[in-house]
TORFI-621110 format. One record per atom (N, C-alpha, C): residue in three letters; chain; x, y, z. Coordinates in nm, 3 decimals. Example, Ala and Ser with C-alpha at 12.3 -4.5 7.8 and 13.67 -1.06 7.14 Angstrom:
   type   mol      east     north        up
    ALA     A     1.319    -0.569     0.780
    ALA     A     1.230    -0.450     0.780
    ALA     A     1.320    -0.330     0.780
    SER     A     1.285    -0.225     0.708
    SER     A     1.367    -0.106     0.714
    SER     A     1.290     0.003     0.787
//
This chain:
   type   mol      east     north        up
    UNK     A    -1.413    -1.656     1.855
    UNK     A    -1.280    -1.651     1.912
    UNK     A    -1.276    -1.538     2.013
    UNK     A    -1.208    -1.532     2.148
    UNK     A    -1.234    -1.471     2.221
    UNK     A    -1.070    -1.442     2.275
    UNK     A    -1.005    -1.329     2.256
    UNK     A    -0.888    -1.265     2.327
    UNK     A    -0.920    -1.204     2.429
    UNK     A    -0.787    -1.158     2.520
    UNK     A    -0.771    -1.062     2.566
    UNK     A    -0.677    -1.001     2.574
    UNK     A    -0.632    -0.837     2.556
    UNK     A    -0.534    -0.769     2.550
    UNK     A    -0.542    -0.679     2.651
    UNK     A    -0.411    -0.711     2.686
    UNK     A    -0.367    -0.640     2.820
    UNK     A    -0.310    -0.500     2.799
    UNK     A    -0.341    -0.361     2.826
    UNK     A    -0.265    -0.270     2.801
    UNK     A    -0.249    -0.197     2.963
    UNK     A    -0.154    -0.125     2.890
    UNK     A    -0.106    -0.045     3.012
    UNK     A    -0.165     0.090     3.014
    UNK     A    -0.171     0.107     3.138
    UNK     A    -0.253     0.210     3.205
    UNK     A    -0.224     0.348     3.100
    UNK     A    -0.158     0.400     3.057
    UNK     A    -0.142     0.527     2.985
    UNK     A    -0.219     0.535     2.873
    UNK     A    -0.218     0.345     2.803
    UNK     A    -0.246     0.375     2.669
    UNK     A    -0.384     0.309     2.702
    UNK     A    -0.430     0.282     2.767
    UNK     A    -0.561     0.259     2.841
    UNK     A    -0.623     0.412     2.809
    UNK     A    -0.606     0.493     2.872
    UNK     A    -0.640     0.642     2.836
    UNK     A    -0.666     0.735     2.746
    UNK     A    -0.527     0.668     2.701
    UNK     A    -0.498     0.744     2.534
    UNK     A    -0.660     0.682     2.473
    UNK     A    -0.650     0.548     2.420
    UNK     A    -0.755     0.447     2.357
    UNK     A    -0.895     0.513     2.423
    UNK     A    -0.892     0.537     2.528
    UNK     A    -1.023     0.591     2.560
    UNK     A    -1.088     0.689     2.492
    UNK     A    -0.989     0.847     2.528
    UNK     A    -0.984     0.904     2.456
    UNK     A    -1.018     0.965     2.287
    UNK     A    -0.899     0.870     2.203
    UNK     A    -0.923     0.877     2.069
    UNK     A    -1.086     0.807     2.059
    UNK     A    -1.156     0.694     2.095
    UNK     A    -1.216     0.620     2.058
    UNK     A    -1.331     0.686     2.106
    UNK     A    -1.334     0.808     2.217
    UNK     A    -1.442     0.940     2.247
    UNK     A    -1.451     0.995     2.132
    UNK     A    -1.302     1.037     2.095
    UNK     A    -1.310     1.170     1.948
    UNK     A    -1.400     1.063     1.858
    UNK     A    -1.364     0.989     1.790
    UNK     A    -1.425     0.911     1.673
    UNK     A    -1.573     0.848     1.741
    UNK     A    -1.615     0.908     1.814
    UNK     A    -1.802     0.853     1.863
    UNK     A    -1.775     0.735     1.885
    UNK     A    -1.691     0.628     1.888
    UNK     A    -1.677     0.484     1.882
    UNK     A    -1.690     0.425     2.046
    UNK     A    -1.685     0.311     2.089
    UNK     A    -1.638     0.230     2.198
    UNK     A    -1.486     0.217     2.138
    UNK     A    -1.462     0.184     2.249
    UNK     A    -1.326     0.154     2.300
    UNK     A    -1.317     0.028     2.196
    UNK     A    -1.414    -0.072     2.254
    UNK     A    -1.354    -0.174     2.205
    UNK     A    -1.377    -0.201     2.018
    UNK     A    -1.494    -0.102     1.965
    UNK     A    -1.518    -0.066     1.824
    UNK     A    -1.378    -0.024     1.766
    UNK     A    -1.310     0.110     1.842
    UNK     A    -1.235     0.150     1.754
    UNK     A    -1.100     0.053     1.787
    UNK     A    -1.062    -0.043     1.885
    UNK     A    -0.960    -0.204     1.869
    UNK     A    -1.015    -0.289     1.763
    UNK     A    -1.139    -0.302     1.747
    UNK     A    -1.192    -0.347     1.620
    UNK     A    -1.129    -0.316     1.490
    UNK     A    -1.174    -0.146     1.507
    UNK     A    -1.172    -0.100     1.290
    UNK     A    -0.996    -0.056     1.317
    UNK     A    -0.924    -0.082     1.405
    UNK     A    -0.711    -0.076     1.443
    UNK     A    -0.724    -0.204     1.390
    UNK     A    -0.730    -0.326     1.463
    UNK     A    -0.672    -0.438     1.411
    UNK     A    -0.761    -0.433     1.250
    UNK     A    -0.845    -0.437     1.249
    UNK     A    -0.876    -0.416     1.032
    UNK     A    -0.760    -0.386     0.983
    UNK     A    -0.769    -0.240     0.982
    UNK     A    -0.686    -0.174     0.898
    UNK     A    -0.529    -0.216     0.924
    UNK     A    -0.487    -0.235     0.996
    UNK     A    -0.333    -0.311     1.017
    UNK     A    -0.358    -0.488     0.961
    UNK     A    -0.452    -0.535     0.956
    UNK     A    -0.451    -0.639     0.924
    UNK     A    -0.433    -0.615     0.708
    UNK     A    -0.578    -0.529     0.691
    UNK     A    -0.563    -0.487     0.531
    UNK     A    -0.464    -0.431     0.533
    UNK     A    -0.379    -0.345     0.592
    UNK     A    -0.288    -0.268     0.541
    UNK     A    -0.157    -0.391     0.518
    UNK     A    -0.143    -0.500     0.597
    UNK     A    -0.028    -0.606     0.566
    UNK     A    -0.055    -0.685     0.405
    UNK     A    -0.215    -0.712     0.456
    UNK     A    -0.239    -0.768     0.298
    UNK     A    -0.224    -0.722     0.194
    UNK     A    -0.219    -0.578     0.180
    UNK     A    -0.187    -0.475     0.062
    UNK     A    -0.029    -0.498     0.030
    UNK     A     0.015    -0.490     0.157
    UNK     A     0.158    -0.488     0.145
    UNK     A     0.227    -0.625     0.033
    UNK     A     0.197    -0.728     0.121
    UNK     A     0.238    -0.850     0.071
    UNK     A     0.192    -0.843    -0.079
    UNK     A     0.089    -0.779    -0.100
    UNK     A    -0.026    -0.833    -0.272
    UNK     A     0.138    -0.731    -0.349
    UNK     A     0.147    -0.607    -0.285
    UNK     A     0.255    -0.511    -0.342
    UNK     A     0.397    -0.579    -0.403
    UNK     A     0.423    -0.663    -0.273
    UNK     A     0.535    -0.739    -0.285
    UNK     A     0.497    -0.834    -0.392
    UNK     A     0.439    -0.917    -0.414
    UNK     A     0.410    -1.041    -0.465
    UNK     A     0.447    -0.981    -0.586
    UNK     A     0.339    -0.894    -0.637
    UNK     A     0.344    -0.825    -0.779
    UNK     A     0.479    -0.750    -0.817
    UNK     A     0.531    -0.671    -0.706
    UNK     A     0.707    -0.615    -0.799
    UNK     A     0.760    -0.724    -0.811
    UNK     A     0.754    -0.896    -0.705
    UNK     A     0.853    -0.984    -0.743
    UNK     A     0.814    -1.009    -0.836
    UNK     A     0.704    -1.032    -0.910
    UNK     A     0.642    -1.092    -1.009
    UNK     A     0.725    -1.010    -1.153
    UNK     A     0.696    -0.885    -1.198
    UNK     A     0.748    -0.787    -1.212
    UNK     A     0.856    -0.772    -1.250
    UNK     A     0.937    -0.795    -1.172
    UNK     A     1.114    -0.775    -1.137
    UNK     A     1.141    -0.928    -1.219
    UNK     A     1.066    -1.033    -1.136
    UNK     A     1.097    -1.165    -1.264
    UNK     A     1.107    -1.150    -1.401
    UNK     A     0.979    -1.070    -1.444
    UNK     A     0.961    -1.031    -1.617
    UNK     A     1.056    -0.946    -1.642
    UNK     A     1.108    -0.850    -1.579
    UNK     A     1.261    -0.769    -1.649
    UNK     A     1.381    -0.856    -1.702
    UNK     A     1.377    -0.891    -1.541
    UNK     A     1.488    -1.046    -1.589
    UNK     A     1.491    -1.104    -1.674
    UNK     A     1.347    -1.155    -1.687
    UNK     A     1.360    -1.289    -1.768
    UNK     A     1.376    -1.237    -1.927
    UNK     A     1.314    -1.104    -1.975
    UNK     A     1.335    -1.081    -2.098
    UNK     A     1.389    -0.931    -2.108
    UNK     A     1.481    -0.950    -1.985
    UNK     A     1.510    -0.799    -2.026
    UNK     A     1.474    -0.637    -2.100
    UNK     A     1.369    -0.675    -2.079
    UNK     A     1.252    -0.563    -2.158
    UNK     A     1.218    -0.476    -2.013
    UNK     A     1.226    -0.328    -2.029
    UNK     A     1.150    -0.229    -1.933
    UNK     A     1.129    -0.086    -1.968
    UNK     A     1.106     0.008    -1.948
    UNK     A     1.053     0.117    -1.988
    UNK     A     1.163     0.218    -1.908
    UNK     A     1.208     0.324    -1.970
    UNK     A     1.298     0.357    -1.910
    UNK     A     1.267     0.499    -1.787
    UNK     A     1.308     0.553    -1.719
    UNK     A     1.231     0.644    -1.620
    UNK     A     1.220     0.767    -1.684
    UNK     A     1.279     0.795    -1.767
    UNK     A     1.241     0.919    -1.848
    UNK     A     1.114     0.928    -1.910
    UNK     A     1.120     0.784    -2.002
    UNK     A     1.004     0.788    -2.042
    UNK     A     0.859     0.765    -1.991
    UNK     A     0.894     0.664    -1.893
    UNK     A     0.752     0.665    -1.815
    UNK     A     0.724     0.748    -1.734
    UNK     A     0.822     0.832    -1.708
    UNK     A     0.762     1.033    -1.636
    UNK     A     0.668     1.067    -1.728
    UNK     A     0.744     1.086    -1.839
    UNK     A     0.694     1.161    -1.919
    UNK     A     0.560     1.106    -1.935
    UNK     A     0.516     0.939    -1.976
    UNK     A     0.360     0.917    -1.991
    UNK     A     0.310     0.946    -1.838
    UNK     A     0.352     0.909    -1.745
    UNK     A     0.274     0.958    -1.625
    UNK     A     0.238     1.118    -1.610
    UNK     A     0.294     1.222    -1.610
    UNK     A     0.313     1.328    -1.612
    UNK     A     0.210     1.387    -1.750
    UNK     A     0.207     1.385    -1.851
    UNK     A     0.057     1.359    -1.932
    UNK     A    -0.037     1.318    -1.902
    UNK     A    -0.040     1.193    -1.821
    UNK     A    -0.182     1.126    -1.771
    UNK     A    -0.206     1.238    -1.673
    UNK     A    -0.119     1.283    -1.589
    UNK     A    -0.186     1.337    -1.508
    UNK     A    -0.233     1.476    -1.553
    UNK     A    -0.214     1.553    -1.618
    UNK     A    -0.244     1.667    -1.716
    UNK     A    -0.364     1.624    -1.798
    UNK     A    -0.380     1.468    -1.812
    UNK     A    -0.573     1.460    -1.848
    UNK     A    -0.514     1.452    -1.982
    UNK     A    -0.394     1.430    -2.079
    UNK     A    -0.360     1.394    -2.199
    UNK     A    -0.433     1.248    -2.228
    UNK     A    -0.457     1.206    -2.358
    UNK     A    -0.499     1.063    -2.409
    UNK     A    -0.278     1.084    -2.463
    UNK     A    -0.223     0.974    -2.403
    UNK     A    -0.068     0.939    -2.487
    UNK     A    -0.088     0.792    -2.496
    UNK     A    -0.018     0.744    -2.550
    UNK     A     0.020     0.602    -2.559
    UNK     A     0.097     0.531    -2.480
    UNK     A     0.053     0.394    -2.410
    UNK     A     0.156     0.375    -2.286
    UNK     A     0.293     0.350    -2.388
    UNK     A     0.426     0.367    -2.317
    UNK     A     0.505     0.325    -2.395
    UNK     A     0.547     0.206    -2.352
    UNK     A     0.607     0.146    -2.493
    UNK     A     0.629     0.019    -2.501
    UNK     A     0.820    -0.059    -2.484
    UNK     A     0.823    -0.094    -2.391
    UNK     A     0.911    -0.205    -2.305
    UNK     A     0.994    -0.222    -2.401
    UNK     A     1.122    -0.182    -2.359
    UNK     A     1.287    -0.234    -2.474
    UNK     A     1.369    -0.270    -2.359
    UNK     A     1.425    -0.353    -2.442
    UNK     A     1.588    -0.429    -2.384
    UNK     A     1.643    -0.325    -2.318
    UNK     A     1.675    -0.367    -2.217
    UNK     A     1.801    -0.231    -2.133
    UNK     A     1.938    -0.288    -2.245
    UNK     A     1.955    -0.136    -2.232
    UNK     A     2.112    -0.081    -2.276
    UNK     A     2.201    -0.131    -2.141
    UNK     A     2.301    -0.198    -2.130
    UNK     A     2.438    -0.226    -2.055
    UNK     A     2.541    -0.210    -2.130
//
């Protein structure tokens, strides 16, 4: 497949430039830009997919962990504690 992208003279420069700093070609470092904006959408969407996914299971059984408490196991994990994940109750309304 064969494009072409048209830029304008400033950012013509700029691109030159950065793609000097990083040892790259020009057209290497338009290469590893469109990657990472391409993975970085797919991350996004996988992100999305999974809270909708997620957000369905609260709903559907009203079960979730409340933010106090999952500080608190996060906040241990990160202190290198062995805790127990805690376990998912009905929200209070």
């Amino acid at each position: 497949m064969s494009t072409t992208i048209r830029l304008e003279e400033e950012l013509k420069v700029r691109l030159a430039a950065a793609a000097h700093r990083t040892g790259k070609s020009a057209h290497g470092f338009i290469l590893d830009a469109i990657a990472q904006t391409v993975e970085q959408v797919e991350l996004d969407e996988e992100f999305h997919r999974l809270a909708d996914e997620r957000w369905a299971k609260v709903l559907a059984t009203g079960k979730t962990v409340p933010w106090e408490v999952a500080r608190g196991y996060l906040e241990a994990r990160a202190r290198g504690e062995k805790v127990r994940k805690p376990a998912a109750r009905k929200l209070s309304r």
